[in-house]
C-alpha positions in Angstrom: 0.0 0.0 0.0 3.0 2.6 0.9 4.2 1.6 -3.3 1.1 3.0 -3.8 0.8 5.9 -2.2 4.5 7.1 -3.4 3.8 6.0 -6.7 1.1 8.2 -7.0 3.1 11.4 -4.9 5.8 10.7 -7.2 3.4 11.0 -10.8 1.8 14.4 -9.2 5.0 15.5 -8.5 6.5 15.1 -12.1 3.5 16.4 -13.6 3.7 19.9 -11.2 7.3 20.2 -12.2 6.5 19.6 -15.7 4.0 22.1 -15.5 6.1 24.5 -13.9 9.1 23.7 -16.7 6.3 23.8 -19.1 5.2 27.8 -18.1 8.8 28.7 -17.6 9.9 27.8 -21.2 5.6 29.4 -22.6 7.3 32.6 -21.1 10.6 33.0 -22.0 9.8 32.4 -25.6 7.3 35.2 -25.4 9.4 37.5 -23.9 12.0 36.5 -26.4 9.7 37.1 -29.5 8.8 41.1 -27.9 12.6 42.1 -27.6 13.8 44.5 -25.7 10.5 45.0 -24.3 10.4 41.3 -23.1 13.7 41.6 -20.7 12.5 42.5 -17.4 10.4 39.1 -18.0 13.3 37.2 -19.3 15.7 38.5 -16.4 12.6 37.0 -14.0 12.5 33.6 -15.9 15.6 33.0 -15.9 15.7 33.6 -11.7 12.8 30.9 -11.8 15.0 28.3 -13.6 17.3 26.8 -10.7 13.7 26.6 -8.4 12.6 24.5 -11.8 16.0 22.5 -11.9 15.8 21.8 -7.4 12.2 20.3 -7.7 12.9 18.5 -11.1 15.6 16.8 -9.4 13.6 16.5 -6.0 10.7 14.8 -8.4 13.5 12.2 -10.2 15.0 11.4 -6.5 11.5 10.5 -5.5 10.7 8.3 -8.3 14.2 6.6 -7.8 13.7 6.3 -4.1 9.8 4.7 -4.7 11.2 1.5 -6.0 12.4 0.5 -2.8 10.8 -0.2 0.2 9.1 0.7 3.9 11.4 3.6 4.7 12.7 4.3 1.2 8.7 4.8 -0.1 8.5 7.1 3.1 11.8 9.1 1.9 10.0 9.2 -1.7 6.8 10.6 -0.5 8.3 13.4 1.6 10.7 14.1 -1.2 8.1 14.0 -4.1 5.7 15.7 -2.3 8.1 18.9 -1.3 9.3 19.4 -4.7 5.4 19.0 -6.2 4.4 21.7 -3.3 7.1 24.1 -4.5 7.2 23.7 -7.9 3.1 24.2 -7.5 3.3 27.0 -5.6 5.9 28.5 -7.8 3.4 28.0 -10.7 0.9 29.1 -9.1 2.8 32.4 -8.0 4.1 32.7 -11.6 0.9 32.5 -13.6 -1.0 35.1 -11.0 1.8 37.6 -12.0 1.7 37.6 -15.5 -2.3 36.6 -15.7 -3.6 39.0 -18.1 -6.9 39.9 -19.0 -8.5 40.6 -15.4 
């Protein structure tokens, strides 16, 4: 039941840092395309990349760590589940300051 359970922290956790990766990479190529006018955007991406690069690597140490078992699983779910809250929150932080339209 614990394989379980990290599995499944582990697959949420790939998908937020995916996501976050994902955004990162949607806004530096628009701020690329707008030129000069894009830096201050670009200078802020490219701050976000090493938080992006900590819970990718949190996220791949999880799923390495949920093969095993008992304390290893444990290890994986704290792990996985730290870099999924950050890398969520970091996305969610992201997206609510460049959110246009409201």
């Amino acid at each position: 039941m614990l394989d379980l359970i990290a599995v499944i922290v582990v697959i949420v956790a790939v998908v937020a840092v995916v996501g976050f990766g994902a955004y990162l990479a949607l806004l530096n190529s628009a701020a690329r395309k707008r030129g000069a006018s894009g830096n201050q955007v670009a200078h802020y991406v490219k701050g976000r990349w090493p938080v992006a690069g900590v819970t990718a690597a949190g996220a791949l140490l999880g799923w390495l760590l949920s093969g095993g078992s008992g304390f290893a699983d444990v290890l994986a779910i704290l792990i996985a589940g730290g870099s999924a809250g950050v890398a969520g929150s970091s996305l969610s932080t992201t997206m609510a300051k460049y959110r246009s339209g409201s």
